[in-house]
C-alpha positions in Angstrom: 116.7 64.0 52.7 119.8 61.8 52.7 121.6 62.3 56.5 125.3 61.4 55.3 124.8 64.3 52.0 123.5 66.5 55.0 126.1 66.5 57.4 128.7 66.6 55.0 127.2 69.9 53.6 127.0 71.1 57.3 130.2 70.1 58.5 131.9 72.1 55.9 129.6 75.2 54.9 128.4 75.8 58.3 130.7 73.8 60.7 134.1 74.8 59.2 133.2 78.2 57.5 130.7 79.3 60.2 131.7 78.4 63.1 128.5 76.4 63.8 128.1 73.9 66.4 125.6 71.8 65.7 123.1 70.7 62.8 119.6 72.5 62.9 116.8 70.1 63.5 115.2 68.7 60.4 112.0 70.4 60.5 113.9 73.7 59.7 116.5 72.3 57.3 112.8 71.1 55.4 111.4 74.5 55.8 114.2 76.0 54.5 114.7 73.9 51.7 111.1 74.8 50.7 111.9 78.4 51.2 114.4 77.7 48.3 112.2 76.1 45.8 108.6 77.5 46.8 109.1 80.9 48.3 106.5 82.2 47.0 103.7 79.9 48.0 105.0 81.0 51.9 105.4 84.3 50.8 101.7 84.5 49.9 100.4 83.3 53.4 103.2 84.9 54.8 101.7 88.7 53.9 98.6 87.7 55.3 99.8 88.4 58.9 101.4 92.0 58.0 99.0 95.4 58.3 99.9 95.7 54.9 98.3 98.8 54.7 100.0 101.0 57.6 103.4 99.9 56.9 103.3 100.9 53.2 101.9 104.3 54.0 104.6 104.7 56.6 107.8 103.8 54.7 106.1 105.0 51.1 105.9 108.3 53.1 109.4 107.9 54.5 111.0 106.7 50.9 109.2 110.5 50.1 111.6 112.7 52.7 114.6 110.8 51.6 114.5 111.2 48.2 113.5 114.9 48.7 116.3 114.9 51.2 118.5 113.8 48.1 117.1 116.1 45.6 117.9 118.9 47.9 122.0 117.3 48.7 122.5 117.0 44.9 121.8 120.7 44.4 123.9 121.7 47.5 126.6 119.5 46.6 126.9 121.1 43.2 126.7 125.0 44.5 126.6 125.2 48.3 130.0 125.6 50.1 132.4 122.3 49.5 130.7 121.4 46.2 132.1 119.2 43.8 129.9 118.3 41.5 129.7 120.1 38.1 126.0 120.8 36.8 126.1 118.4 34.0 126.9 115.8 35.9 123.6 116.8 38.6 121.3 117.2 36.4 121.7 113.6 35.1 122.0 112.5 38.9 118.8 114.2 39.1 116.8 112.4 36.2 118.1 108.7 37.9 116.4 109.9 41.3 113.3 111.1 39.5 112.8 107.5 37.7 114.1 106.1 40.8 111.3 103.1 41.0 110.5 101.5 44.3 108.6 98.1 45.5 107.8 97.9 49.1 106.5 94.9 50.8 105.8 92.3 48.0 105.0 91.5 44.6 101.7 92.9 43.3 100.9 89.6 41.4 102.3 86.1 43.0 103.9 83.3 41.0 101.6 80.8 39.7 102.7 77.6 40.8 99.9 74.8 39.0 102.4 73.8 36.5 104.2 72.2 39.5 103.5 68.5 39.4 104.9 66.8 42.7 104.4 63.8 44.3 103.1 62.6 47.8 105.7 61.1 50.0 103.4 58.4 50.8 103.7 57.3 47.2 106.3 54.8 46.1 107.7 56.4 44.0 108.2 59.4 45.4 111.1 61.3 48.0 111.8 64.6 48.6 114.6 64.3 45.8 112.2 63.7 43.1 110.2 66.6 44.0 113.6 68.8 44.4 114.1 68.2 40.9 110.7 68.7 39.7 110.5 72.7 41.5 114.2 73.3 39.8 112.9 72.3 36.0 109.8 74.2 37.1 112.2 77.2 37.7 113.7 76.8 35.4 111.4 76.5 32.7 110.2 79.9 33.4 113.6 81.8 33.6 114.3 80.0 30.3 110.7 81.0 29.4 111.9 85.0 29.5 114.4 84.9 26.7 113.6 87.3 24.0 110.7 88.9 26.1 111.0 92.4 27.7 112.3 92.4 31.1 109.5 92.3 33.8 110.0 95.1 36.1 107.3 94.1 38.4 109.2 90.7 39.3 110.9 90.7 42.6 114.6 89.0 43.0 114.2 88.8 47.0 111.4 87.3 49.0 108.9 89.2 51.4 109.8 87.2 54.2 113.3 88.6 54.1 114.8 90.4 56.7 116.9 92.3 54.1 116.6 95.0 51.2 118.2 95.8 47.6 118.7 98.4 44.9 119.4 96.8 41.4 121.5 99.2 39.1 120.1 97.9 36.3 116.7 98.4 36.4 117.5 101.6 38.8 115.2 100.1 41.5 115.1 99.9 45.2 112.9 96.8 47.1 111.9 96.7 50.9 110.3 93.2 51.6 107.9 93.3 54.4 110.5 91.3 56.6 112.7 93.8 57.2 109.5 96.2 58.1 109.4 95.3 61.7 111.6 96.3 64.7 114.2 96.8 65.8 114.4 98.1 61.9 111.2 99.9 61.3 108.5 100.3 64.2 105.2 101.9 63.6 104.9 103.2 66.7 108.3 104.4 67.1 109.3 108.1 66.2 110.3 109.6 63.1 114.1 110.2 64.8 114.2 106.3 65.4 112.6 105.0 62.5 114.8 107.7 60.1 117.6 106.4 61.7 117.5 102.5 61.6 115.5 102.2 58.7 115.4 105.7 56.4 119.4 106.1 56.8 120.3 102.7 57.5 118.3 101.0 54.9 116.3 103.2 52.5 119.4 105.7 52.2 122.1 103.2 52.0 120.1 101.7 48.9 119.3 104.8 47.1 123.0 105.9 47.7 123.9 102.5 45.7 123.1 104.2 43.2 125.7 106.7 43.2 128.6 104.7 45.0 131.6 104.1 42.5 129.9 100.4 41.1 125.9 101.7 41.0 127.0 105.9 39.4 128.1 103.5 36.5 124.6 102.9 35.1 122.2 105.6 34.2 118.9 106.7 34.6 117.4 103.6 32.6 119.4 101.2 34.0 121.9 100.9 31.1 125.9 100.5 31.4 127.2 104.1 30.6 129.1 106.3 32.0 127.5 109.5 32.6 130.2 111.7 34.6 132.6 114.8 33.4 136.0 113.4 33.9 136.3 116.8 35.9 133.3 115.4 39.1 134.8 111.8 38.1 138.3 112.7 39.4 136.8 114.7 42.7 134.6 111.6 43.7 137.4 108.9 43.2 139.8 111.7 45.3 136.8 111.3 48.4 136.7 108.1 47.1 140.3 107.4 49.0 139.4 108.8 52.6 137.1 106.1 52.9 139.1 103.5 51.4 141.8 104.8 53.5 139.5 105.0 57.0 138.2 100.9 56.2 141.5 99.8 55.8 142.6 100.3 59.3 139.5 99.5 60.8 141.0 95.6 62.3 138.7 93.1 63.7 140.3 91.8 66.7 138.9 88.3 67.1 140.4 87.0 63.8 143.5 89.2 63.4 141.9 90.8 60.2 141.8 94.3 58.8 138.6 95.2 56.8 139.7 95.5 53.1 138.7 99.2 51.8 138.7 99.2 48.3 136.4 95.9 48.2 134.1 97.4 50.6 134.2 101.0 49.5 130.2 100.4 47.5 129.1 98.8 51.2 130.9 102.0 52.9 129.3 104.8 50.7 126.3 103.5 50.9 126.2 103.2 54.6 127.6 107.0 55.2 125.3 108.6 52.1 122.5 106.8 53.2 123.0 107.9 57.2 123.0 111.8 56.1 120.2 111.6 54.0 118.4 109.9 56.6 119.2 112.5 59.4 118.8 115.1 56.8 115.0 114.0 56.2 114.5 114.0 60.1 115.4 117.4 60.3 112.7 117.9 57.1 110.1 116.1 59.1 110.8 118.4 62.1 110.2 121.3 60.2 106.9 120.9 60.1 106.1 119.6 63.7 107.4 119.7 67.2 110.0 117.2 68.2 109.1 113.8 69.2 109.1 113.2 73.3 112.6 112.5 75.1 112.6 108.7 74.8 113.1 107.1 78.7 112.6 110.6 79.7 116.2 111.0 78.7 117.4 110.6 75.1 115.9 114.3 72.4 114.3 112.3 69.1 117.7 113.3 67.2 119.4 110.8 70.1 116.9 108.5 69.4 117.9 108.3 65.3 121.6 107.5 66.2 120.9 105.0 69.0 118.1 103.5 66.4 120.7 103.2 63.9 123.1 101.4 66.0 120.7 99.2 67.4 119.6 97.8 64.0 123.0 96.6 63.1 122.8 94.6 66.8 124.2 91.2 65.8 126.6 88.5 67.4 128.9 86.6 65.0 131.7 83.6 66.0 134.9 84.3 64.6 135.0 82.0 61.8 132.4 83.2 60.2 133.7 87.0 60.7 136.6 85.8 58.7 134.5 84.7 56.1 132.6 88.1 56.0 135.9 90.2 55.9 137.5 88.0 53.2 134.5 87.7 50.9 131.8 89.7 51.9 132.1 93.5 50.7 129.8 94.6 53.9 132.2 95.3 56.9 131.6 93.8 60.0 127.8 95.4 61.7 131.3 96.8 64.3 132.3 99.0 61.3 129.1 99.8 60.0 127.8 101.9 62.9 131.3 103.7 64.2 132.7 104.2 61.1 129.8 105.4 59.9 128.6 108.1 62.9 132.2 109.3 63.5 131.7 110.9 60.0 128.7 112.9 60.9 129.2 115.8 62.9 126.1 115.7 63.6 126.3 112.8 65.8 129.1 114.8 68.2 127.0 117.2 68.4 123.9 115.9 69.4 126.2 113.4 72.2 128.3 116.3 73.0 131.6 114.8 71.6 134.8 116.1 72.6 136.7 117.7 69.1 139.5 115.2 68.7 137.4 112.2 70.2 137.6 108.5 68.7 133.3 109.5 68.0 134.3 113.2 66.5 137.8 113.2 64.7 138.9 116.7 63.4 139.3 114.7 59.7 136.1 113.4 58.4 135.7 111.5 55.4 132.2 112.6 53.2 131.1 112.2 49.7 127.2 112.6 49.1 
């Protein structure tokens, strides 16, 4: 790796942008690199140390209550009190969740890599810049490989070592890699409240709402462009639509002078509230059918523990600079935004803290969609 290509790449993307202070040490900028070109190859021996088994059950079982949750919104939501969607436009809402595929974990087949010629480093001939070049034409090879061929639904565009998930509009799926399947975002041995809070609202809600927020409700139940609305529920979503947009807008980030941009986050912001109701919406399905978790510290009820869970999930520390970068191209919020704007929404969250009416946490005007 050539040093003076390297700190020029740092001192701008990471120094300038990001606030960071110093170069990490090679053997991670290598690691990473490979992370970039051979993913897979680490993902494989990467799975190896995850009880594969127990998570899946866990969060298949949890993807389960939220998309019964959802089933059971869309049908309120078009006939309970406050409706405002009209039947047509349900019943094709209803045929998306039903096809609604899922991936958890990782890929059921991993790439094959033999095709992969490199060369030792202790050739010659070789350096890591030869072998760069040889894993890009091996990529792509195979993307160019896939033209004129029906899409493969089983391939995965995120690694299972990420601490991060997705829902991809057009193919109307939602992927949880195992790296985000471990605390503080989803704990085995945690309770339902907790884990339905950071990881069945915060993450398995938010991405099933993505497909209903004003970018994903664009595609339909097989993934194509089309718009699938009555003008009628169209008009009543982008009216919602505004409170939110509204609400972001003078949400300000004090430590760069900055005010989150609504309508570019709106997607980020839907997701986060729909996916926050479902989630408390599937504890209060899983409590149905058994007693309540124990207090946790002898203190906090399970339904405590889902909104403390949520909060702590988004726990994060960012310098300023790169806050700036997040508010004026990123379409997530700051994590600041993410977890007040979202619970001072939910009446359910002043109730179960005993919020005053009025409060900052329980404002008389609440924004809501789904």
């Amino acid at each position: 790796m050539n040093l003076a290509f390297d700190q020029a790449d740092f001192e701008f993307w990471n120094k300038h942008l990001r606030g960071e202070k110093e170069m990490k040490p090679r053997w991670k900028r290598c690691t990473q690199a490979i992370e970039r070109t051979l993913g897979y190859a680490l993902a494989e021996v990467y799975v190896k140390t995850v009880d594969t088994v127990t998570v899946r059950n866990k969060v298949e079982s949890m993807i389960q209550w939220i998309k019964t949750t959802f089933k059971n919104d869309l049908n309120e939501l078009s006939s309970g009190k406050g409706g405002w969607l009209d039947t047509t436009t349900r019943d094709e809402a209803l045929k998306k969740l039903e096809v609604l595929a899922q991936k958890v974990g990782a890929p059921e087949k991993w790439r094959d890599y033999s095709a992969l010629k490199t060369e030792s480093l202790t050739t010659s001939n070789a350096s890591f810049l030869t072998n760069d070049v040889k894993a890009v034409e091996f990529e792509t090879r195979r993307d160019l490989g896939k033209i004129g061929k029906p899409v493969d639904r089983k391939e995965w565009d995120m690694m299972p070592w990420e601490i991060n998930a997705y829902y991809d509009p057009a193919k109307n799926e939602f992927v949880f890699p195992f790296g985000i399947l471990q605390p503080p975002s989803f704990d085995v041995r945690a309770s339902d409240g907790a884990n339905l809070g950071a990881f069945g609202g915060g993450t398995i809600g938010h991405e099933l709402t993505h497909g209903y927020d004003n970018d994903g409700r664009q595609y339909d139940a097989k993934g194509n462009f089309k718009d699938w609305w009555t003008s009628d529920t169209k008009k009543k979503f982008e009216e919602k639509s505004q409170c939110f947009v509204q609400q972001a807008n003078a949400y300000k980030i004090e430590e760069v002078g900055l005010n989150v941009d609504g309508k570019k986050s709106l997607p980020e912001n839907l997701a986060d509230q729909g996916g926050v109701k479902l989630g408390y919406l599937a504890l209060s399905l899983a409590q149905s059918t058994r007693p309540h978790a124990k207090p946790w510290l002898g203190r906090y009820s399970e339904n405590q523990q889902f909104w403390i869970a949520y909060a702590q999930s988004w726990c994060t520390k960012k310098r300023a600079e790169a806050l700036r970068v997040q508010i004026k191209t990123n379409p997530h919020p700051p994590e600041e935004f993410r977890v007040n704007g979202v619970v001072m929404n939910r009446p359910e969250f002043a109730r179960d803290f005993g919020c005053s009416v009025g409060s900052r946490m329980a404002p008389k005007n609440r924004c809501e969609i789904w």
